[in-house]
C-alpha positions in Angstrom: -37.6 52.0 -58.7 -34.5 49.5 -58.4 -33.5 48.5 -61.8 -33.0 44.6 -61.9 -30.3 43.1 -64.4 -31.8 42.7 -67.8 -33.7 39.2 -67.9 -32.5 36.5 -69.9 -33.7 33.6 -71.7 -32.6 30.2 -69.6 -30.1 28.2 -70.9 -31.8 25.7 -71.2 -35.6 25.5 -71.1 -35.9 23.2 -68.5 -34.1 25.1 -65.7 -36.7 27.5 -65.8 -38.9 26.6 -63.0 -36.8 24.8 -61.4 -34.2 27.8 -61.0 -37.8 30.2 -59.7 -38.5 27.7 -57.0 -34.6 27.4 -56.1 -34.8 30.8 -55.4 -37.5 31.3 -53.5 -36.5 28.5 -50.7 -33.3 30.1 -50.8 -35.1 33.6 -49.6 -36.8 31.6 -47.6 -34.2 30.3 -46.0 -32.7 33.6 -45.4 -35.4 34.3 -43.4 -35.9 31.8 -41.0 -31.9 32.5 -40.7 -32.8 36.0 -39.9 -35.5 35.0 -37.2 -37.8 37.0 -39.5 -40.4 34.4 -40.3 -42.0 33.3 -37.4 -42.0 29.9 -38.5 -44.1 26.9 -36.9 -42.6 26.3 -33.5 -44.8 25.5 -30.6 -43.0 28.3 -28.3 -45.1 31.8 -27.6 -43.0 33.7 -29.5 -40.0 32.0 -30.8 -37.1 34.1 -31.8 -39.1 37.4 -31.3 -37.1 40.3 -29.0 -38.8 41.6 -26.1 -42.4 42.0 -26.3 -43.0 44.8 -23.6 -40.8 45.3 -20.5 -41.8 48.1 -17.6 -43.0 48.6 -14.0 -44.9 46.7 -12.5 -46.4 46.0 -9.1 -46.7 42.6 -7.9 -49.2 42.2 -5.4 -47.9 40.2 -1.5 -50.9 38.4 0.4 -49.6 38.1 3.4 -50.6 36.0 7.0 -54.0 37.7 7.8 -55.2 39.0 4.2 -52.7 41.7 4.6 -51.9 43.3 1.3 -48.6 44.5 0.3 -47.3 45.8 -3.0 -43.5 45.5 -4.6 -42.0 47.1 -7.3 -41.0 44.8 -10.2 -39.2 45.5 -13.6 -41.4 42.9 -15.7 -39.8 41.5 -19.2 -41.9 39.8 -21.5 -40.2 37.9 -24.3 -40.2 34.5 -25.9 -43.5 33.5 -24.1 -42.1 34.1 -20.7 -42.4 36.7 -17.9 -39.8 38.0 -16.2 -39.5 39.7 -12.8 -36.5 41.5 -11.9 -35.3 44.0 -9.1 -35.2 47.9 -10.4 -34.1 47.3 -13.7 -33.7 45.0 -16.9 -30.4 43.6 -15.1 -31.7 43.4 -11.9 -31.6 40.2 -9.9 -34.5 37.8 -11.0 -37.4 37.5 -9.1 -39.1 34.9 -11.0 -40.6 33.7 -14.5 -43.8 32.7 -15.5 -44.5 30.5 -18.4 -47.3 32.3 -20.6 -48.2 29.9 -23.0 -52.1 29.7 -22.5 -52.4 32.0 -20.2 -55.5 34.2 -19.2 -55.5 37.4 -17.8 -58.7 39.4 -16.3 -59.3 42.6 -15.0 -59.3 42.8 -11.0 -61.8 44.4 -9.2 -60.7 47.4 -6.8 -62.5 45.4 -3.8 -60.5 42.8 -3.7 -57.2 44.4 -4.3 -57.7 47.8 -2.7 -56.2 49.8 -5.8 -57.3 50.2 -9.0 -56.1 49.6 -12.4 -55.3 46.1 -11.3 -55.2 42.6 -13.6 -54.6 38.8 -12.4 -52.5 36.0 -14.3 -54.3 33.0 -14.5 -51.5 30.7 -15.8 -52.6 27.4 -18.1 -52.0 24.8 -15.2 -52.5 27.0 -12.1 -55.6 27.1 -10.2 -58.2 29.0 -10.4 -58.4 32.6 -9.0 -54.0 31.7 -7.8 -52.4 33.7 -10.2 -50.3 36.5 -9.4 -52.3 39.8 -9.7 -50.2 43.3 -10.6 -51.2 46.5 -10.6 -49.8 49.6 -12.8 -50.3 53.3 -12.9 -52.4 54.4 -15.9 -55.5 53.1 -18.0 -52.9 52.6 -21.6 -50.2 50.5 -19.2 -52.9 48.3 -17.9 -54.5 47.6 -21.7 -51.0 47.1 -23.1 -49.7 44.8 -20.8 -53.1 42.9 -20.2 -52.8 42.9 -24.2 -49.2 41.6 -24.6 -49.5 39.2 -21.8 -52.0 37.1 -23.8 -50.7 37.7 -26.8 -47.4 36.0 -25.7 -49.6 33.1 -24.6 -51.1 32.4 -28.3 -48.3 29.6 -29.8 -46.9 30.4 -32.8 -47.5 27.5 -34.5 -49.9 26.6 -37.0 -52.7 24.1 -36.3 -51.6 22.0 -39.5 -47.7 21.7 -38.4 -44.5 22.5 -40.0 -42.8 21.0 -43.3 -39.4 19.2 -43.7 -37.8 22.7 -44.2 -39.7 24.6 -40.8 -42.7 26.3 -42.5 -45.6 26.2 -41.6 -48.5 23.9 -43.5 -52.1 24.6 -43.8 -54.5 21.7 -42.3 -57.2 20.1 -44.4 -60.2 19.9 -42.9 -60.9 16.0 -44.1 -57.8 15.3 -41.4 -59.8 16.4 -38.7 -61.7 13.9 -36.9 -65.4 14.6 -35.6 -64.2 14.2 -31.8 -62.0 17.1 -32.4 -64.4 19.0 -34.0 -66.8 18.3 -30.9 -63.9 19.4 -28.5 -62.8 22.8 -26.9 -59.5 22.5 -28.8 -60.7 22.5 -32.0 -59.3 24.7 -34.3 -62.4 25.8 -35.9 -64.2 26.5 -32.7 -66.2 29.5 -32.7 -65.1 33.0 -31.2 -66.1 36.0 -30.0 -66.5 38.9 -32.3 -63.5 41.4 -33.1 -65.9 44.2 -32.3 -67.3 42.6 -29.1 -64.1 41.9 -27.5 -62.5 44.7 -25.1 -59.6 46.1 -26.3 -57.0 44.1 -25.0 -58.2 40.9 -26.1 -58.8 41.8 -29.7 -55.0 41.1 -30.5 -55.2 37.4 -29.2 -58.5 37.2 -30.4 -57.2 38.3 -33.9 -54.0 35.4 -33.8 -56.9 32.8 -32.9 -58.8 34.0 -35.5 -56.2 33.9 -38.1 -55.2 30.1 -37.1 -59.1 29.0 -37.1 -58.8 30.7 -41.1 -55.4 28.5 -42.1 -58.0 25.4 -42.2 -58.2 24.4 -45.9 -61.6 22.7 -46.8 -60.6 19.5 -49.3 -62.1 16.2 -50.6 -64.7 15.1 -53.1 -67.7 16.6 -51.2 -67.0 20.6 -51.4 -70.2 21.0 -49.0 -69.0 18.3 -46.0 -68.3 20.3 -42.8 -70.9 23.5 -44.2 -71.6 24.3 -40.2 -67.0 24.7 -40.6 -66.9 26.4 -43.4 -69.4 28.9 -42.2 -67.2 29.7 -39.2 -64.5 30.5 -41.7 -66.1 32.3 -43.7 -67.6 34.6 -41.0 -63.9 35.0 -39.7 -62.2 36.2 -43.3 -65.1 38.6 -43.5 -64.5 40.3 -39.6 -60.6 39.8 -40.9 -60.8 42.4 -43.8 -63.3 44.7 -41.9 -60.8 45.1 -39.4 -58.0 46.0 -41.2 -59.6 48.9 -42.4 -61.4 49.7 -38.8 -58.0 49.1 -36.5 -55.2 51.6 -37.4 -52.6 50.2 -35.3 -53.6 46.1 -35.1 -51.4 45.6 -38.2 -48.7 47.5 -36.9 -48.0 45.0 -34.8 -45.1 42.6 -35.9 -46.4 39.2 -35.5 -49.9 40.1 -36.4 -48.6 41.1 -39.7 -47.1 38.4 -40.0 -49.2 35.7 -39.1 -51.9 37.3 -41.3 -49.3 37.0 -44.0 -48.8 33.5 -42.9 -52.2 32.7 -42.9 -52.7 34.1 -46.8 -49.7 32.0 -47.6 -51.3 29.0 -46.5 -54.7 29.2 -48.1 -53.7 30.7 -51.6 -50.1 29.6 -52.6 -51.4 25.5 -53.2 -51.3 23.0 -55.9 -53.9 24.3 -58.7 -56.3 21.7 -59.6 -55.5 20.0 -63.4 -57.2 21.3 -66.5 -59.9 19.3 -67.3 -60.0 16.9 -70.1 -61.7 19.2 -73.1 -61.3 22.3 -71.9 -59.8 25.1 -73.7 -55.8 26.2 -72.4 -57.8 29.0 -70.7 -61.3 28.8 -69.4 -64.2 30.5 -70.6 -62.2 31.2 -74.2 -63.0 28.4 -75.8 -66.1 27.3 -76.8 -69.2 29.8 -76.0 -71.5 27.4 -74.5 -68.1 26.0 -72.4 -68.9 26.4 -68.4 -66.2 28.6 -67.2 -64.0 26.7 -64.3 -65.2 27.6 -60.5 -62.8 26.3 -58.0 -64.6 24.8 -55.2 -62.8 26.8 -52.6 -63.7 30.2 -54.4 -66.0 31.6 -51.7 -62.8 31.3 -49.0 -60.0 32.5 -51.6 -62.2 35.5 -52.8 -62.1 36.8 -49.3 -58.7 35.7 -48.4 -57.8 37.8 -51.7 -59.8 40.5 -50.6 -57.5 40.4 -47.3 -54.5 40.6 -49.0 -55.4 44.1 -51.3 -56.6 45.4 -48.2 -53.1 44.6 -46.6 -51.1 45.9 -49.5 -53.5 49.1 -49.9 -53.9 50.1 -46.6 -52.1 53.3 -45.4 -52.5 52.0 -41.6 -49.5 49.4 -42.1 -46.2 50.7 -41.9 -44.4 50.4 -45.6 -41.0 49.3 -44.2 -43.5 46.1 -42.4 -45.0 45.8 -45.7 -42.1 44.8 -47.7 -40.9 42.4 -44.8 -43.6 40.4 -44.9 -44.5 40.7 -48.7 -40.8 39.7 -49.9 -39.4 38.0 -52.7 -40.7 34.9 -52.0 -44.0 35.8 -51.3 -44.6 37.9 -54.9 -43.1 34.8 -56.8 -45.5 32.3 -55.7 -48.1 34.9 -55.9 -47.6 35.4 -59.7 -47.2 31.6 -60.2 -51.2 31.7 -59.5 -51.9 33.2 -62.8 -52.0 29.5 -64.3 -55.2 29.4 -62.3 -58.3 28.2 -64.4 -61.2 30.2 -62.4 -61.0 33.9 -64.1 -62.1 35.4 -61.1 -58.9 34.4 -59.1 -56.7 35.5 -62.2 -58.8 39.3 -62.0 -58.0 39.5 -58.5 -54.4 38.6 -59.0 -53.9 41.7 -61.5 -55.4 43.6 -59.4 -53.1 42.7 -56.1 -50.3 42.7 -58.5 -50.8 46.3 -59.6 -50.5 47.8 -56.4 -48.0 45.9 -54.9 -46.0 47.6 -58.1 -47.8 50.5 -57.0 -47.0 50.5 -53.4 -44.2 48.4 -52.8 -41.0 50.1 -55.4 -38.1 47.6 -54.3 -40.6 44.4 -55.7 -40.8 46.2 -59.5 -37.9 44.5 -60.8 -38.8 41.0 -59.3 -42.4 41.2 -61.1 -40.9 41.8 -64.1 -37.9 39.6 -64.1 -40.4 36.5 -62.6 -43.5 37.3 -65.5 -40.6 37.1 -67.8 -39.4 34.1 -66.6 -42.7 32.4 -67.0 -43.1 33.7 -70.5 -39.8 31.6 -71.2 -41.8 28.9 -69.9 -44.8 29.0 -72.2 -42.8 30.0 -75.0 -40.5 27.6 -75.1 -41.8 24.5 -72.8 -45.6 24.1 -72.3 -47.4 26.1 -74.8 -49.6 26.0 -71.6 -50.9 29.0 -69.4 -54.0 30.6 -68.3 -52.9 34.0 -67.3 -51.2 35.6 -70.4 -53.7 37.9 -70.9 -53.6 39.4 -67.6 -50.2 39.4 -67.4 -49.9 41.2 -70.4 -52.5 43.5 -69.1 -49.8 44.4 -65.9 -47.1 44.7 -68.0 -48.8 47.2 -70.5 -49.4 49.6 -67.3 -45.8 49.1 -66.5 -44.5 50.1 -70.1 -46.9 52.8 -70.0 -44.9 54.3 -67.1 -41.6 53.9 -68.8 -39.3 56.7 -69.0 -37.9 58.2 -71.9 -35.5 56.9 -73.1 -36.5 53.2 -72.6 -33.8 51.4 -70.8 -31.5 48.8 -72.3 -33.5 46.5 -70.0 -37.0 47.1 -70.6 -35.9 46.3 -74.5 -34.2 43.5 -73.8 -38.1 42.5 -72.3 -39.4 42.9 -75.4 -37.1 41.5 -77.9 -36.9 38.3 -75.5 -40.0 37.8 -73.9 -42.8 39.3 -75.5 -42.1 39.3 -78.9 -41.7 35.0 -78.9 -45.1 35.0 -77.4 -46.1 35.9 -81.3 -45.3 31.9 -82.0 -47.8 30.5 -79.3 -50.2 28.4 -80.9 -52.8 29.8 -78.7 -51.8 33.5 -79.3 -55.4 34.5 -80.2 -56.0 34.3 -76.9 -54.2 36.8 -75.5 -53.5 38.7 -78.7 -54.9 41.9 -77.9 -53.2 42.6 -74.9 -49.9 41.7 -76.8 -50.5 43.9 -79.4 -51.5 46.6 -77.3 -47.9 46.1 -75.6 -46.0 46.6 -78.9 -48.0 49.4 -79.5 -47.1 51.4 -75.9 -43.3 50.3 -76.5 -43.3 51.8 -80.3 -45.0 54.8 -79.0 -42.4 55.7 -76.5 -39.4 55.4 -79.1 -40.4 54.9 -82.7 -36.6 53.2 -83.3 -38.0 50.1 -81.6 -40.2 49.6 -84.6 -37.1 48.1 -86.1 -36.9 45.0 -83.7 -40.8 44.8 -83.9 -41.7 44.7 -87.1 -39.2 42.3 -88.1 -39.7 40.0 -85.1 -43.5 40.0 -86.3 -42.5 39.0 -89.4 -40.2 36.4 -88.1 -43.1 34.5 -86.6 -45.5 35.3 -89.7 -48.6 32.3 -89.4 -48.4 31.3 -93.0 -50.1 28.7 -92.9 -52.8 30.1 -90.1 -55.4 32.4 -92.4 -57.2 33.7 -88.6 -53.8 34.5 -87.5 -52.4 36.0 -90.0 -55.7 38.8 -90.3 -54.8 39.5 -86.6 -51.0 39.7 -87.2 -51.9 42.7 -90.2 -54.4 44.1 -87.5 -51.0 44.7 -85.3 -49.3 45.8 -88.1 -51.4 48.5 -89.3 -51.1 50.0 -85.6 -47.2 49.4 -85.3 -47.2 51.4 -88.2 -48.3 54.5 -86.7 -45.1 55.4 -85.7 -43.1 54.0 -88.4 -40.6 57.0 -89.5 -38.8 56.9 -93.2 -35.3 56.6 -91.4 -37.1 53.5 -89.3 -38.6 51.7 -93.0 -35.3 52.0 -94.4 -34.5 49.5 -92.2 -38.0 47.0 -92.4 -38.8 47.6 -95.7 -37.4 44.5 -97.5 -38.6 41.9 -94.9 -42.2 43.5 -95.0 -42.7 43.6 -98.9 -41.9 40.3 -99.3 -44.6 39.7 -96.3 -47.0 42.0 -98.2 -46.4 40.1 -102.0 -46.8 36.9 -99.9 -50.8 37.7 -98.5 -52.0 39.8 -101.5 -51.2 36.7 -103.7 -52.0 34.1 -101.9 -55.3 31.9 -102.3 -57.4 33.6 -99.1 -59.2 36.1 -100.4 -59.7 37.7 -96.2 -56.1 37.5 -95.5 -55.2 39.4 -99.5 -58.1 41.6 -99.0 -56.9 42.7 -95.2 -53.2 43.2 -96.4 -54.9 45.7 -99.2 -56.6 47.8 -96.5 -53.4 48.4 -95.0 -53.0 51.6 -98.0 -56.2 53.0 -97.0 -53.7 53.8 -93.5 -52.7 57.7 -93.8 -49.3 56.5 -92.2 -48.9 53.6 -94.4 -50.0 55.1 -97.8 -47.5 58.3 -96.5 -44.5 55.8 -96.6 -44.8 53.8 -99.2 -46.6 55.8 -101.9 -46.2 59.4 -101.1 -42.4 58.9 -100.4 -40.6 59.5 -103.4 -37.8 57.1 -101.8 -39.9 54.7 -100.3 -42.1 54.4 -103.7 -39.4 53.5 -106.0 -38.1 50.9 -103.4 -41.5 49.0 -103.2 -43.3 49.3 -106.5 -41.1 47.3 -108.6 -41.7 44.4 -106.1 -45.3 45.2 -105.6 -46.3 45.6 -109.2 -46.4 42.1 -110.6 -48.5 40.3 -107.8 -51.1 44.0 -107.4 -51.3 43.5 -111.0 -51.8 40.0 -111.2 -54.8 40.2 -108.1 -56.1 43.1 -110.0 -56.7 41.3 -113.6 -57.3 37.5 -112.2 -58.5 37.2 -108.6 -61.1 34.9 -107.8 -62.6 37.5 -105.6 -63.9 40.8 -106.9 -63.2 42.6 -103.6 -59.8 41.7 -103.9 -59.8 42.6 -107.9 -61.5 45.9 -106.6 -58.7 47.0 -104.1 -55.4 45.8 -106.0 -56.6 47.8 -108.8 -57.2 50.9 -105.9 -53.5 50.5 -104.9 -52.2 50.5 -108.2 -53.7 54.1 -109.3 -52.9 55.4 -106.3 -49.6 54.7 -107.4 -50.3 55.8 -111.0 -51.6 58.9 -110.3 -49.0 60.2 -107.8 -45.8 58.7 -110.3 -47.1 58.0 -113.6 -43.1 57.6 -114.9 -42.2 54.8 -112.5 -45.1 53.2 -113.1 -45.1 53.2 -116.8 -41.7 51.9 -116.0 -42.7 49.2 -113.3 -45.6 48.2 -116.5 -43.1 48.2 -119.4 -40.9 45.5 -116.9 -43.8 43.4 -116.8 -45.0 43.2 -119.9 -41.6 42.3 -121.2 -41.1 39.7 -118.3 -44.8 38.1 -119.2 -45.7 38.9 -122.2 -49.7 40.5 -121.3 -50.0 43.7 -121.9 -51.0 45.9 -118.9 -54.0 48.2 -119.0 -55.4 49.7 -116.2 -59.1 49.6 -117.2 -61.8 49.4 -114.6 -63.2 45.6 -115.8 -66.4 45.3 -116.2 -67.6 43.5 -113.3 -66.2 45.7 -110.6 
């Protein structure tokens, strides 16, 4: 994929969010410039191109019912039908305004020739429209079809903002004597499957507008008769996308579905609650996990949206026009989202628009590093680590070999500071699984890892520091001698530090590390490596050995230290000799009687 410039740390932390959001109104902006957005208007189709243009005959009633027909080049575009003689620069014959239009089927009787359909324009009366006829079954469903798509507004029933987009509506704004009207926007509508052909497109727009409603206030269950209605809409919505191969080819039903996603998911997230845990359902056991109130709407609306970005029906080139750079940003902003479900579906989405969509790989990365900055160095604050971890350890996974300067330059500056967190036992696993894939690819990288570990040692967190060995151990697995040249000093003073100290867990966890075949390779079979360590490791193995508090930890210091006796019985009658002349006890490497 395109390789994005390697992301940095912010300057200052509190640019961070601000500069995300600056640039996604700026592309945005860029856009609505472009006329790519379909923004909020109340035209038909503002700033589309031509919708359909072609013959058509227009059918003359003249004195005495007597029926004649003329050839017309007809021009739909921007909501408006043109009629022109022969040709596309013809002399105009006329427009008609389309916005909320009708158009029917004509019956042969009337019109003596078949394949005929009537405009019933929005002010006109009834049965006056002009009726045209064309020459085949497909012309007379496409332009029955466009005709009333071009009379569906394009904007939104909840309005535009100050900058032109569009704005969901909240149901608690609608009053009951719209709700009781024919212009309500959560009237109910024919079924997708019902329809005939050439109405399902303008049934599909409608439908998409009756799902922008967003149900708020105190009572999640007011408006249940509504809320039905929208439900039963999302649910036709995602069985159509996988039953119509060519409705979502179509431009503006694209993008109003896009539109329509937008406006139900990318919202304010509700506020953790007082006495919750940073993310739910990890604190305490008997905690009820968070369920947002408008989960049975976003699950489907979610639903929706990996249908969109899975499907093999939508053209990829549509795909990435309407899922931009804008559009994955906000996206990923929802991982702060307390309700787990909603952060599951996110990975999921996520994945395959990495999957799918090749030009957005470099955004994901660069914006979940950007909010890793965030946590790191602002809040301390986020939900969705874990899962964002979870994405980023497939990604690593398909890294090639050799690892870019980039992809280290995510590790040493984003993931590696996430060790500091003081709720990193939340999403430690994933973490550690990350350092793990990255090691694995090119051991040298052990050598920025083990040290930033280190750098961010819990001393004075005992839980912490057990978990910190745990990743340890496995970073260690592809630890080469050239590699511990370089880590060694920095991790024997970590190891004298937890074998000696006072918690007999964290001493008796950092002793288990030499029953590791890599570990007890390096640093007792070595003959290099040995001599470096031992010296430094002698006094405080000793010392745990003779005077521990804890017999497991007696047991295993005393384990270490014949390992070490047996495989260099010189440097350790050397390392002894040392410490009897620094302490004055005399070292003997008895079993004692107690273990």
């Amino acid at each position: 994929g395109a390789v994005s410039p390697s992301p940095r740390p912010p300057p200052a932390p509190q640019c961070v969010r601000a500069r995300l959001f600056s640039q996604g109104i700026a592309a945005m902006s860029s856009r609505r410039v472009a006329g790519g957005s379909g923004g909020g208007g109340g035209g038909a189709s503002g700033g589309r191109g031509v919708d359909r243009a072609g013959v058509l005959h227009l059918m003359v009633e003249a004195a005495g019912k007597k029926i004649s027909w003329v050839k017309r080049f007809g021009i739909v575009e921007r909501g408006r039908l043109a009629l022109r003689v022969g040709s596309a620069e013809g002399e105009s014959k006329g427009e008609y305004d389309l916005l909320g239009c009708d158009v029917t089927p004509v019956d042969v009787s009337r019109t003596r020739r078949k394949l005929c359909f009537q405009l019933q324009l929005k002010n006109g009366a009834a049965g006056a429209g002009p009726i045209f006829a064309v020459d085949t079954n497909d012309e007379q469903d496409a332009w029955m079809s466009v005709l009333l798509t071009a009379g569906v507004p394009t904007g939104w029933p909840g309005g535009t903002d100050a900058t032109g987009q569009p704005v969901p509506l909240q149901f608690s704004r609608i009053s009951e004597a719209t709700l009781k009207s024919g212009n309500s926007p959560l009237r109910a509508l024919p079924t997708l499957r019902s329809a005939p052909a050439y109405r399902r497109r303008t049934l599909l727009l409608q439908k998409l507008r009756l799902c922008s409603v967003v149900f708020d206030g105190p009572n999640p269950m007011s408006g249940s008769e509504a809320r039905d209605l929208k439900r039963v809409a999302l649910l036709e919505l995602v069985e159509f996308v996988d039953m119509a191969r060519t409705a979502f080819q179509d431009a503006r039903v694209l993008e109003d579905t896009i539109t329509m996603v937008r406006l139900n998911l990318f919202r304010s997230l509700p506020p953790p609650q007082e006495g919750r845990s940073a993310a739910a359902g990890d604190g305490d056991d008997e905690e009820e996990p968070f369920m947002d109130p408008q989960w049975p709407h976003l699950a489907i609306t979610y639903e929706l949206l990996l249908h969109l970005v899975s499907t093999d029906n939508v053209d990829l080139a549509a795909k990435k026009r309407v899922i931009d750079g804008s559009f994955v940003k906000q996206l990923l902003l929802l991982f702060d989202s307390q309700d787990m479900r909603e952060r599951e579906y996110l990975k999921t989405i996520t994945h395959r628009i990495y999957s799918k969509l090749t030009q957005r790989r470099a955004l994901i990365r660069r914006v979940i590093c950007y909010i890793f900055y965030e946590f790191v160095y602002e809040s301390d604050s986020h939900n969705g680590i874990a899962e964002m971890l979870e994405i980023l350890a497939s990604i690593i996974n398909g890294f090639a070999v050799p690892i870019k300067a980039e992809h280290k330059t995510m590790l040493t500056r984003a993931l590696l500071p996430l060790h500091k967190s003081s709720i990193v036992m939340q999403y430690h696993p994933q973490l550690s699984y990350c350092m793990a894939l990255y090691v694995a690819k090119d051991h040298t990288l052990t050598r920025q890892v083990v040290p930033g570990l280190l750098k961010y040692w819990p001393y004075r967190n005992y839980s912490k520091q057990i978990i910190f060995l745990n990743e340890l151990e496995d970073v260690f697995e592809y630890v080469q001698p050239d590699d511990c040249e370089v880590i060694r000093a920095p991790l024997v003073q970590a190891l004298v530090n937890t074998i000696g100290g006072d918690h007999f867990q964290v001493a008796e966890r950092a002793l288990c590390l030499w029953n590791s075949d890599r570990f007890l390779a390096l640093l007792v079979e070595d003959p290099t490596q040995r001599q470096a360590v031992l010296p430094t490791l002698f006094p405080v193995l000793y010392a745990t050995s003779v005077s521990h508090w804890h017999e497991s930890v007696r047991a295993l210091s005393h384990h270490v230290l014949s390992q070490y006796m047996d495989i260099d019985p010189d440097l350790f009658a050397a390392c002894a000799s040392e410490y009897e002349a620094a302490t004055g006890t005399r070292v003997g490497m008895e079993m004692p009687e107690d273990l």
